[in-house]
C-alpha positions in Angstrom: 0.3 84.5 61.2 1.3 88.2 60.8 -1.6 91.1 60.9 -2.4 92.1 57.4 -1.9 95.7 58.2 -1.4 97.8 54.9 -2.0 100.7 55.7 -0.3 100.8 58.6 2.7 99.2 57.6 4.8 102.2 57.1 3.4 103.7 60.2 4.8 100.3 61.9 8.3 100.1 60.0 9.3 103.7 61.1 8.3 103.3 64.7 10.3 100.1 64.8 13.1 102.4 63.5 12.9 104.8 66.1 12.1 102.4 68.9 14.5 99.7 68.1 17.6 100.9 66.3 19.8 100.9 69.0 19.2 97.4 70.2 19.6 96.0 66.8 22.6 97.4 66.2 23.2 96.1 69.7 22.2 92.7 68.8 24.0 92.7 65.7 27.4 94.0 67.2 27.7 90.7 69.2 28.2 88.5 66.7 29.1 90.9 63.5 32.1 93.6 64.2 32.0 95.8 61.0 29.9 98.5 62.3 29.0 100.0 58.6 28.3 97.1 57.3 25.6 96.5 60.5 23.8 100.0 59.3 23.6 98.8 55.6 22.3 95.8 56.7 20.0 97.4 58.8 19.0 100.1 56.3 18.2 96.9 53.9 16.0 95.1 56.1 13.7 98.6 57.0 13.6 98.9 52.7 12.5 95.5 53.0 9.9 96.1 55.2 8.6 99.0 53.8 8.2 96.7 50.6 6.8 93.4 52.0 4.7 94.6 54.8 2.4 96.4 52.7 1.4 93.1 51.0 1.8 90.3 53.8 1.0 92.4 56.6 3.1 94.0 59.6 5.0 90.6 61.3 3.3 89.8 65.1 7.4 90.3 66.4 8.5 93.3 64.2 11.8 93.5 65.7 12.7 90.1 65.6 11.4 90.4 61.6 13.8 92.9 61.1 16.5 91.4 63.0 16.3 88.2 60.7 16.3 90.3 57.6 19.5 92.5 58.4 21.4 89.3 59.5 20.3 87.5 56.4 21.6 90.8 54.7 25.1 90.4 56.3 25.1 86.6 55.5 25.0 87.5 51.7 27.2 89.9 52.1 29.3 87.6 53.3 28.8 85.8 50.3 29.4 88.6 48.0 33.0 89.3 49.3 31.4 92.8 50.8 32.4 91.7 54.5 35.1 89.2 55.2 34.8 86.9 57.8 38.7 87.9 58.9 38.6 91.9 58.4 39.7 94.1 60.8 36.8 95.2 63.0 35.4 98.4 63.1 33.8 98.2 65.7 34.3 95.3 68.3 31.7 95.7 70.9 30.4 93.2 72.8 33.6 90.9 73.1 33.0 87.1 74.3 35.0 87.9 77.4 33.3 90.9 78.5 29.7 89.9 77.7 28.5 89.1 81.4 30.5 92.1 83.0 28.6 94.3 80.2 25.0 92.6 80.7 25.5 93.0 84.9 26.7 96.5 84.6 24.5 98.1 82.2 20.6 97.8 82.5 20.0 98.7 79.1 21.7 97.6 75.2 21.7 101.5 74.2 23.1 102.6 77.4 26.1 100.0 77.1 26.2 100.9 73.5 26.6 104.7 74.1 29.5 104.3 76.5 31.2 102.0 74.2 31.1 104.4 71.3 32.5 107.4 73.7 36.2 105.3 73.6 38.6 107.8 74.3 39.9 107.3 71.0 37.3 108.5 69.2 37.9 112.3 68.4 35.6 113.6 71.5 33.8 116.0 69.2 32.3 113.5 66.9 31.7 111.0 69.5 28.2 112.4 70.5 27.4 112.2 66.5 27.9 109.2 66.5 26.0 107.6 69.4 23.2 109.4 67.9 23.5 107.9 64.6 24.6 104.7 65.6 22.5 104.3 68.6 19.8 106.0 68.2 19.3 106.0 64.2 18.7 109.9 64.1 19.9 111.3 60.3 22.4 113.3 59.6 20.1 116.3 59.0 18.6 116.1 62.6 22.2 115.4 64.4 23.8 118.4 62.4 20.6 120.7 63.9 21.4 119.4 67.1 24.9 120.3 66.9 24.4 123.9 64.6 26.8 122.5 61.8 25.5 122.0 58.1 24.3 118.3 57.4 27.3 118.0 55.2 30.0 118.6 57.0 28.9 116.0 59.9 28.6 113.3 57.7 32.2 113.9 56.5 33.4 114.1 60.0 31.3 110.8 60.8 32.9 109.0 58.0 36.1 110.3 58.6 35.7 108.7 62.2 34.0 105.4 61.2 37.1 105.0 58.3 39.8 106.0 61.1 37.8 103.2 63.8 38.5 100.5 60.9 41.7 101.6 59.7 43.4 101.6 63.2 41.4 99.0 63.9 40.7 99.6 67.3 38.9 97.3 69.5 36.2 98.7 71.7 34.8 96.4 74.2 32.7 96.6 76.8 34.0 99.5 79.8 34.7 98.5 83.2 32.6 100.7 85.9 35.8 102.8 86.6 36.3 103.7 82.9 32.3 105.0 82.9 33.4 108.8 84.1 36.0 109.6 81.7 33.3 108.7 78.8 30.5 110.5 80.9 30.3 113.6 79.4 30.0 112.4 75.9 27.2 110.2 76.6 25.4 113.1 78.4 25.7 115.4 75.4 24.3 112.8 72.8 21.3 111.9 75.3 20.7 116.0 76.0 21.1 116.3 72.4 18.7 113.4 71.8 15.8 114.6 73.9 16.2 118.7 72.3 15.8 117.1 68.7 12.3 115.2 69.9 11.7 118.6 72.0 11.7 120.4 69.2 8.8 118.3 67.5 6.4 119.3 70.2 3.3 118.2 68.0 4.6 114.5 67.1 4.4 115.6 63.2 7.8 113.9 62.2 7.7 110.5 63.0 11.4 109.6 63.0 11.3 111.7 66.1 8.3 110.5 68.0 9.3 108.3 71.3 12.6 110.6 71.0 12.0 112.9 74.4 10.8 109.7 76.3 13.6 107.4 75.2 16.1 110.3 76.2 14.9 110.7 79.6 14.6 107.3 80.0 18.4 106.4 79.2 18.9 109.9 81.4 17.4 108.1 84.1 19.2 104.8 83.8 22.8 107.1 83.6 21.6 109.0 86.8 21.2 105.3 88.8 24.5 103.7 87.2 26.5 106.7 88.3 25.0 108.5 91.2 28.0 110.1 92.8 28.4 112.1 89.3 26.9 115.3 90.0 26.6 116.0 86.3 24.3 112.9 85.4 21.8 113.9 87.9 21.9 117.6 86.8 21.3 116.4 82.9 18.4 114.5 84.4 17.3 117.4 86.4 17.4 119.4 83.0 15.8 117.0 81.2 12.7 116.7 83.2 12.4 120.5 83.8 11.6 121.1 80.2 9.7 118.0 80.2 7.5 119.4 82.9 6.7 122.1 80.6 5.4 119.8 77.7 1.7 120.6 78.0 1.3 124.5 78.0 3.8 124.9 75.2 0.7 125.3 73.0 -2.4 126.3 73.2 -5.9 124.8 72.4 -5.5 126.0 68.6 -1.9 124.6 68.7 -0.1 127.8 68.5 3.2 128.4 70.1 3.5 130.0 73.4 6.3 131.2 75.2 7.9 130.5 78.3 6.9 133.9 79.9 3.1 133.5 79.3 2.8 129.6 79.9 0.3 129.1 82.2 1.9 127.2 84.9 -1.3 125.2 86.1 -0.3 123.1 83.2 3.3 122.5 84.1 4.0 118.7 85.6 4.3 119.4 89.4 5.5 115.6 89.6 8.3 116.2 87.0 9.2 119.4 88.4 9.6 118.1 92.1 11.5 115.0 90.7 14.1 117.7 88.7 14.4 119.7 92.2 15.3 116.3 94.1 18.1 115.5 91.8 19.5 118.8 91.3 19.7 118.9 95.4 21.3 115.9 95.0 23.8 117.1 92.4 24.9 120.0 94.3 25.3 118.4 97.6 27.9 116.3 95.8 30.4 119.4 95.1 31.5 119.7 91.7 29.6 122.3 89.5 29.5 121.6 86.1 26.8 123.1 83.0 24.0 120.5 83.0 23.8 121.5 86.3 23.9 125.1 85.7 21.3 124.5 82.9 19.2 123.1 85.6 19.3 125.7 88.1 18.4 127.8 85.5 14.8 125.8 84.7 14.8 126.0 88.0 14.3 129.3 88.7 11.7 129.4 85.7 9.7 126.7 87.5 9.7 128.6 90.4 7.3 131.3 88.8 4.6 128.6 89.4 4.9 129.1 93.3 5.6 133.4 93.1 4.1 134.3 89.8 7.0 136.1 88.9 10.6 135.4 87.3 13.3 136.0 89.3 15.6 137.5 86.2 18.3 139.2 88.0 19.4 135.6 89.6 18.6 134.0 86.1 21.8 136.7 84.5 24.1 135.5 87.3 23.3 131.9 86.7 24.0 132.3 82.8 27.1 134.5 83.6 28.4 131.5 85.2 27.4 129.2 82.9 28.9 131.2 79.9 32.4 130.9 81.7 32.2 126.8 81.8 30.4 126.7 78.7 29.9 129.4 76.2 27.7 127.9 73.9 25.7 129.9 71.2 22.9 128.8 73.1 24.1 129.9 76.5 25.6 133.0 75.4 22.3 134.3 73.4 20.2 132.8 77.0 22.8 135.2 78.8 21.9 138.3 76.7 17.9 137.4 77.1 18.3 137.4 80.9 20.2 140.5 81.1 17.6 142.3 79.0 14.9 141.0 81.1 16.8 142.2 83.8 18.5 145.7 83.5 17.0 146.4 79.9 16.9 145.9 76.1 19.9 147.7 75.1 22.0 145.5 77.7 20.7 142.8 76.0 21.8 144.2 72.6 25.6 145.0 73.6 25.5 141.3 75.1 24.0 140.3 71.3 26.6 141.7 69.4 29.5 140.1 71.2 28.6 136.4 69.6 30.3 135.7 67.1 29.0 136.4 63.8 29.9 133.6 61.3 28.2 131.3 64.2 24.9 133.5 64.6 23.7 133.8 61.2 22.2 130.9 60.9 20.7 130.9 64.4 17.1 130.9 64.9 16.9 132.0 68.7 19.6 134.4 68.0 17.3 136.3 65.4 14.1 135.7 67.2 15.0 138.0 70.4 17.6 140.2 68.6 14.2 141.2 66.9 11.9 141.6 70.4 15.2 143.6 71.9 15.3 146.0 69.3 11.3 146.1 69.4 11.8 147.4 73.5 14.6 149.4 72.0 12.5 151.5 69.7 14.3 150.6 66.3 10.9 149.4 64.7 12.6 148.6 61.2 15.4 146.6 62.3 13.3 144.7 64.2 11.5 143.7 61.1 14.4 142.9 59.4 16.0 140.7 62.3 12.3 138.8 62.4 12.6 138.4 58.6 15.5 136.6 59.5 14.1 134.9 62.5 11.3 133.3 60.2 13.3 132.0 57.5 14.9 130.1 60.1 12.3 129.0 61.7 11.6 125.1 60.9 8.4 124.4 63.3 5.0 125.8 61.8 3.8 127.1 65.0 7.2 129.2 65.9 7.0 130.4 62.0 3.6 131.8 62.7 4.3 133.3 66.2 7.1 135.7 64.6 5.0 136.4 61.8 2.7 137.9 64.6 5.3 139.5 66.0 6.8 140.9 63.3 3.8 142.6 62.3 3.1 144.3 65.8 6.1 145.8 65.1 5.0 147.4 61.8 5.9 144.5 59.3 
């Protein structure tokens, strides 16, 4: 009999959500190959949790619960005429002839799931989008943050790409190991861009995104061991668990934010941070350079102020200067300017700043947030207020708000 649980059957129905998505949709695939249809099924059975559980309490198996419920769901669609038994598959994933290669090579449903949905002819820049929202189950509003685009345009793009799967009806089994490379990169980016979205939640407040950092460095991990001669799984990993390593003295007792430069480093994960060091060695013993691994060098150096006290800033500018040139990301490029401030002044910083582009800053927190502190150093007290006025309205995290509030009025705000 199921444990009446009411009040924490809401509690149970999103945590199933976040923890089991992926395999359901997993499950589903093998047997159902309309890939929309799966997710309403899906997102029927959760509403049907969310209605029954309350009342007969959270099932001892809630996955299996939920699994029953979104194949009922498909049945009577079925029924209904909404899926037809001979349409054209969106999404064919787990063919009968390719089930055993599948189950041998990949430990993991999400992991086989994320290489299938990075097919080569999927348009390469929604591909990560959609691992995350297929395999995953993140929303559209926490994949476009992850990706700096507005929440509407990446559910156009998704649909676009989930109407262009079933209208060419392509058929997307299971890889073979040698195919795994050429879709490498793609998974990395949707697990990198998994674990930032649950990084950013550092006090667990939104539950859709608790369980997200741990699931991402556990697929990261299973990636690293399927593919160990790619230099650029084991430097994600590296990346990964660098931040990771971090988790604890990003706030303090009171829960306020602090910043990288006055962590203190008796907190940092000495475990995570030699487990990073051994796999970035191992990356660049293998000879192919590539930005996860340049990412990770880069937490590397920041780690290393546990062992010197200091921050080696000068070899943190060349590491983003090369990192810019292989990928010039907003992110990279505004890490670049922050570097070269530290290390040969604010107004470096500042030229370095005004070379992004501009329609792509605006709406860029971290952009804002040391624009402000440069022009602090710099002496220009009131556009400093006006660049942290900007830096707060962006700000989504509570803790980050209040920092900049703080800072803001230091600087005569």
């Amino acid at each position: 009999m199921p444990e009446r649980q009411p009040d924490g059957a809401r509690a149970a129905a999103e945590h199933a959500a976040r923890s089991s998505y992926g395999r359901l949709v997993a499950t589903l695939a093998r047997q159902w190959r309309d890939l929309a249809a799966i997710e309403d099924a899906l997102a029927d059975a959760f509403h049907s949790a969310l209605e029954h559980w309350p009342a007969t309490g959270v099932p001892a198996r809630p996955e299996a619960w939920l699994l029953a419920s979104a194949r009922n769901a498909l049945i009577d669609g079925v029924r209904r005429g909404r899926v037809r038994s001979d349409a054209v598959p969106t999404l064919a994933l787990l063919a009968e002839a390719d089930e055993a290669a599948g189950a041998s090579l990949f430990p993991d449903e999400r992991l086989k799931l994320l290489f299938i949905c990075a097919h080569p002819q999927i348009d390469a820049a929604v591909r990560p989008a959609l691992m995350l929202q297929t395999v995953l189950g993140l929303d559209a509003a926490r994949i476009a943050a992850a990706f700096l685009t507005s929440p509407a345009a990446l559910g156009q793009r998704l649909v676009r790409a989930k109407a262009r799967i079933r209208d060419a009806g392509l058929a997307f089994t299971v890889p073979e190991q040698a195919d795994l490379p050429e879709r490498l990169h793609c998974v990395l980016q949707a697990i990198y861009a998994a674990y930032g979205s649950g990084w950013e939640d550092v006090a667990g407040a939104d539950r859709k995104r608790q369980g997200l950092t741990g699931e991402a460095i556990f697929l990261a991990r299973l990636v690293a061991g399927l593919l160990p001669a790619e230099p650029e799984a084991r430097g994600l990993l590296a990346l990964i668990l660098h931040c990771e390593a971090r988790h604890a003295a990003r706030r303090d007792a009171t829960g306020a934010f602090v910043a990288l430069s006055e962590q203190d480093t008796s907190l940092w994960s000495g475990e995570l941070i030699d487990e990073a060091e051994r796999e970035l060695a191992a990356a660049s013993h293998l000879g192919r350079l590539g930005p996860f691994q340049l990412e990770a060098a880069i937490q590397s150096v920041h780690a290393g102020r546990a062992h010197t006290g200091r921050t080696e800033w000068p070899v943190l500018a060349q590491l983003y200067e090369g990192l810019v040139q292989i990928a010039p990301t907003l992110g990279a490029l505004t890490g670049r300017a922050a570097a070269f401030a530290e290390a040969f002044g604010p107004e470096r910083g500042l030229v370095l700043l005004a070379e992004l582009p501009e329609a792509q800053a605006v709406g860029y927190q971290p952009y804002w947030a040391l624009k402000a502190q440069l022009l602090v150093r710099a002496g220009d007290a009131a556009a400093a207020r006006d660049a942290y006025s900007r830096a707060i309205g962006l700000a989504e995290d509570p803790a980050v708000r209040s920092f900049l509030q703080k800072a803001q009025r230091r600087a005569g705000g």
